[in-house]
Structure formats: structure tokens, C-alpha cells
SEFIDREN-550480 format. One record per residue (C-alpha): residue in one letter; x, z negated, y negated. Coordinates in steps of 0.5 Angstrom, whole numbers, always signed. Last residue first. Layout:
# residues N
+--------+-------+-------+-------+
| residu |     u |     w |     v |
+--------+-------+-------+-------+
|      A |     X |     Z |     Y |
...
+--------+-------+-------+-------+
***
This chain:
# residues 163
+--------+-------+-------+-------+
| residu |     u |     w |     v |
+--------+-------+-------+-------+
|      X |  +152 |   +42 |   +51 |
|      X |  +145 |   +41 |   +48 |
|      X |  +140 |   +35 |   +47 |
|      X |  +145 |   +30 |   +50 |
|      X |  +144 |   +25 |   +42 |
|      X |  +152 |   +27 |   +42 |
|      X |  +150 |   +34 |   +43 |
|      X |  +145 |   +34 |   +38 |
|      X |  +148 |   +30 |   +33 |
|      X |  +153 |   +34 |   +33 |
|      X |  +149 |   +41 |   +31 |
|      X |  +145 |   +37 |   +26 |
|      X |  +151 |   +36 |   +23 |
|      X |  +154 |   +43 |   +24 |
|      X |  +148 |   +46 |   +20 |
|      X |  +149 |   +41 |   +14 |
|      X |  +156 |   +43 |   +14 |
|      X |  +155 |   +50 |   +14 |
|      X |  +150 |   +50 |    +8 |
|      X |  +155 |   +46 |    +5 |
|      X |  +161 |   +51 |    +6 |
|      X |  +157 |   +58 |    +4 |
|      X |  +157 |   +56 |    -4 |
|      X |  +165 |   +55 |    -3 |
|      X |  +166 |   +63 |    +0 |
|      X |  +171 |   +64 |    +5 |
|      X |  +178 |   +64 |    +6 |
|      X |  +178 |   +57 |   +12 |
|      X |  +183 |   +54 |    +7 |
|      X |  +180 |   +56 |    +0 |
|      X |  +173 |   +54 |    +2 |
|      X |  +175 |   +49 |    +6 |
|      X |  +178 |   +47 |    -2 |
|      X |  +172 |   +49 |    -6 |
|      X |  +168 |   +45 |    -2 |
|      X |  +171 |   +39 |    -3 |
|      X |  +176 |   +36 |    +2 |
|      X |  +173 |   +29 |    +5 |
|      X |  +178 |   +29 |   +11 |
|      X |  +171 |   +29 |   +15 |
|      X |  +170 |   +36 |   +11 |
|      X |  +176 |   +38 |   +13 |
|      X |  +175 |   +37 |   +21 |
|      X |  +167 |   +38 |   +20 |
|      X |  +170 |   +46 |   +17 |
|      X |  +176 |   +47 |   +22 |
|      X |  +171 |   +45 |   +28 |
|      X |  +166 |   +50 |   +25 |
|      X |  +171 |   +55 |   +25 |
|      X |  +172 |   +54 |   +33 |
|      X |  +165 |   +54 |   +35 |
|      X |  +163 |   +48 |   +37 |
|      X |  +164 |   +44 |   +43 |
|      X |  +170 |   +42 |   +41 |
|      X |  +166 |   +37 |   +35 |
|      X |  +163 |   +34 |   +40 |
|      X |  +168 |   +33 |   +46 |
|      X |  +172 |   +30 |   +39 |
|      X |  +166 |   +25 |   +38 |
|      X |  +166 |   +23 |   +44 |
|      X |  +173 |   +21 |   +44 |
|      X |  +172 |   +17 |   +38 |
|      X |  +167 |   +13 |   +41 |
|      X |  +173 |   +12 |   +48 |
|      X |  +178 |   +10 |   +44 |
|      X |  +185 |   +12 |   +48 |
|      X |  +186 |   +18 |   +46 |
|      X |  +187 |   +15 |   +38 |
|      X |  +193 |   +14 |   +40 |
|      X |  +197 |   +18 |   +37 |
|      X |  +192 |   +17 |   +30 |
|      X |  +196 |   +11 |   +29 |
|      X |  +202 |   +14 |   +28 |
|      X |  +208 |   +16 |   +32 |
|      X |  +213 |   +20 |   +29 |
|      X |  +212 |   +27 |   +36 |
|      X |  +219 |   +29 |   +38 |
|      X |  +222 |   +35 |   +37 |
|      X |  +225 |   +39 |   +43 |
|      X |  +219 |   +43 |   +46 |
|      X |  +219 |   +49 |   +40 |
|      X |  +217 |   +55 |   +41 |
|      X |  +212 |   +55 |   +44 |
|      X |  +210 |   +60 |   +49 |
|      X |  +203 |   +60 |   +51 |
|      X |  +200 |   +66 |   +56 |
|      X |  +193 |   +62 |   +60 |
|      X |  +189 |   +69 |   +56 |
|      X |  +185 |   +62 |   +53 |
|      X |  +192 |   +59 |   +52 |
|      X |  +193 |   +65 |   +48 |
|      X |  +188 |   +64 |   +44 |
|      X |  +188 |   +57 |   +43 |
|      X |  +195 |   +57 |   +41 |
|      X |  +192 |   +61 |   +35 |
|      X |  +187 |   +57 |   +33 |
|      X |  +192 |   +51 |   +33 |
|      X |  +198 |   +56 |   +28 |
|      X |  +192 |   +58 |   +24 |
|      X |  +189 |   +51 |   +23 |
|      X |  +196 |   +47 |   +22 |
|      X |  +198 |   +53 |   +17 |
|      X |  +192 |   +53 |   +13 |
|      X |  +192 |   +46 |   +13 |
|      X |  +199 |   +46 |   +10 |
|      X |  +198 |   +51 |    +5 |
|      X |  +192 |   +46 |    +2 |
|      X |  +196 |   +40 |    +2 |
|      X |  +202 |   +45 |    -1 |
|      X |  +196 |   +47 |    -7 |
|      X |  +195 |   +54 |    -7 |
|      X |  +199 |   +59 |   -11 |
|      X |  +205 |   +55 |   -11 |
|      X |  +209 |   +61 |    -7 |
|      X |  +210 |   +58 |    +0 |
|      X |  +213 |   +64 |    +4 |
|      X |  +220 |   +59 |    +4 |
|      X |  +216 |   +53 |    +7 |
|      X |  +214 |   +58 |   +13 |
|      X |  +219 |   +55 |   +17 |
|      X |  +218 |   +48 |   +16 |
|      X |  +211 |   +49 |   +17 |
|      X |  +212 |   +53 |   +23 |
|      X |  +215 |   +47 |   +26 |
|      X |  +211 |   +42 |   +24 |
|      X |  +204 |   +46 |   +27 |
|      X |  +209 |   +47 |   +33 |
|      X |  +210 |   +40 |   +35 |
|      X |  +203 |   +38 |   +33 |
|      X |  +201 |   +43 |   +38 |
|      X |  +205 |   +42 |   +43 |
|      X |  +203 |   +34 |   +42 |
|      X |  +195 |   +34 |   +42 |
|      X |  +197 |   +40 |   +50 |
|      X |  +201 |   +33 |   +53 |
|      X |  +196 |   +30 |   +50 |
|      X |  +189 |   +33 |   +53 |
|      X |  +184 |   +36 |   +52 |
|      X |  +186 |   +41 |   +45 |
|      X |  +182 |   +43 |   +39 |
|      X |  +180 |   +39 |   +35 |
|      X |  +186 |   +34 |   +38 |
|      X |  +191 |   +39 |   +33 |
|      X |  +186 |   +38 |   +27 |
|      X |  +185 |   +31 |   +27 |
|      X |  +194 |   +30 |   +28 |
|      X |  +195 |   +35 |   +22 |
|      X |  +190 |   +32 |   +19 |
|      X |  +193 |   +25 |   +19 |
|      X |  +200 |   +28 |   +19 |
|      X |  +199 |   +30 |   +12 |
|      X |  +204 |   +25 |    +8 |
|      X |  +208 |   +25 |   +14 |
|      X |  +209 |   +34 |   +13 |
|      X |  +212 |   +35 |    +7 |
|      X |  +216 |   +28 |    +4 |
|      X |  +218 |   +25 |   +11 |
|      X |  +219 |   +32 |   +15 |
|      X |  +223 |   +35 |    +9 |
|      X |  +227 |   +29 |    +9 |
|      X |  +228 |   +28 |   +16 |
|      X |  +231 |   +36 |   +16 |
|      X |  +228 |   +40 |   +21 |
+--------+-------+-------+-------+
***
């Protein structure tokens, strides 16, 4: 993957590349296959990008298929990663592992289902409705009630109400 490609494509990105890779992962060493593999299947996939879409918008729908996938396959214990050589920038976020608060709030959001970790990812990235919408493939008018719902969910597992 070329440097430049990574500091002009991808870095811009990485905030919500890394937030949506700990969505869905426990642990670091699982946080960086998972960034590793969403920037390797974004460089990859760059020749398929036809400008239909905004490229923030193609890199969310690539990071969140490639998480949801390898989320799969880790339920069915089979993970094969193609990449394993390329490392991680360091950014702030990386060491987000070591706040205890945010961890909370992570162990929520794990607990709901995985399009509704997608849509709270999004959505505390200040996308707008229109945009989860686009990224998740479904209809804007749905993305607001789900928010609220997802919300009160939260905050029932935050609060210890549910699991």
C-alpha cells in the first residue's frame, strides 16, 4: 500500500476506521487485525470506487462490511486475514484501550445488535441521517427512530437495567 495513498485516503478517516473496528472487537490484538484488514480492502477496493457516493461514505461501508465479516467468521472460530505485515499509524484513539469510561461505553455498544453498533458509530460521528442511511443501505426516515431506540437501549446497559 503506498504511503501516500494511506496519508491522503485513509488517515483523514482513521477516526471512524479505528471507532468502528473497536465496535466490534475485545481486544487489541483483534482492534489491529481489524484496522489492518479494513485499509487493505480499502486500497484494494479503490479501483471499484465509481464517484457515486462520497469517498468518506465508501470508506464507512468498506470498514463496516469488512468488520462485519470478520465477525463472522470469528463466530465460526475460521479468521484468515490477508494482511498481517502492515502496521498500525499511531493515533490517539489507539490507545483508547487504556480508558476505562470509554471502555464502558464500548462493552455497551458491543451489546447491541451489530447494525445498531454501525448506526450509534455513525451517528456519534455526526453523520447525518441521510448518510447512515446510504452507508447501512436503508431508508433515512428509519435512522432516527432507531437512533432514539438505540439510545434508550444504552443507557439501560450502562445504567445495569440489562445485559
Amino acid at each position: 500500500m503506498s504511503s501516500d495513498f494511506y496519508k491522503t485516503s485513509i488517515l483523514p478517516f482513521a477516526g471512524i476506521i479505528i471507532k468502528l473496528c473497536r465496535a466490534y472487537t475485545n481486544s487489541q490484538q483483534d482492534f489491529e487485525d481489524y484496522y489492518q484488514e479494513v485499509c487493505l480492502q480499502i486500497w484494494r477496493s479503490k479501483a471499484n470506487f465509481r464517484e457515486e457516493s462520497q469517498w468518506s461514505t465508501w470508506v464507512y461501508r468498506i470498514s463496516l462490511n469488512v468488520c462485519l465479516t470478520l465477525l463472522k467468521k470469528k463466530k465460526n472460530n475460521v479468521q484468515h486475514f490477508v494482511s498481517d505485515s502492515i502496521t498500525v499509524e499511531e493515533t490517539e484513539d489507539n490507545y483508547a484501550f487504556s480508558d476505562e469510561s470509554l471502555n464502558l461505553l464500548y462493552d455497551a455498544i458491543r451489546k447491541l445488535s451489530e447494525i445498531d453498533r454501525a448506526i450509534i458509530m455513525l451517528y456519534l460521528e455526526e453523520k447525518s441521517q441521510k448518510e447512515i442511511a446510504e452507508i447501512i443501505g436503508t431508508n433515512p426516515n428509519n435512522i432516527g427512530v432507531r437512533v432514539k431506540r438505540i439510545k434508550i437501549r444504552l443507557k439501560k446497559i450502562l445504567d445495569g437495567k440489562i445485559n
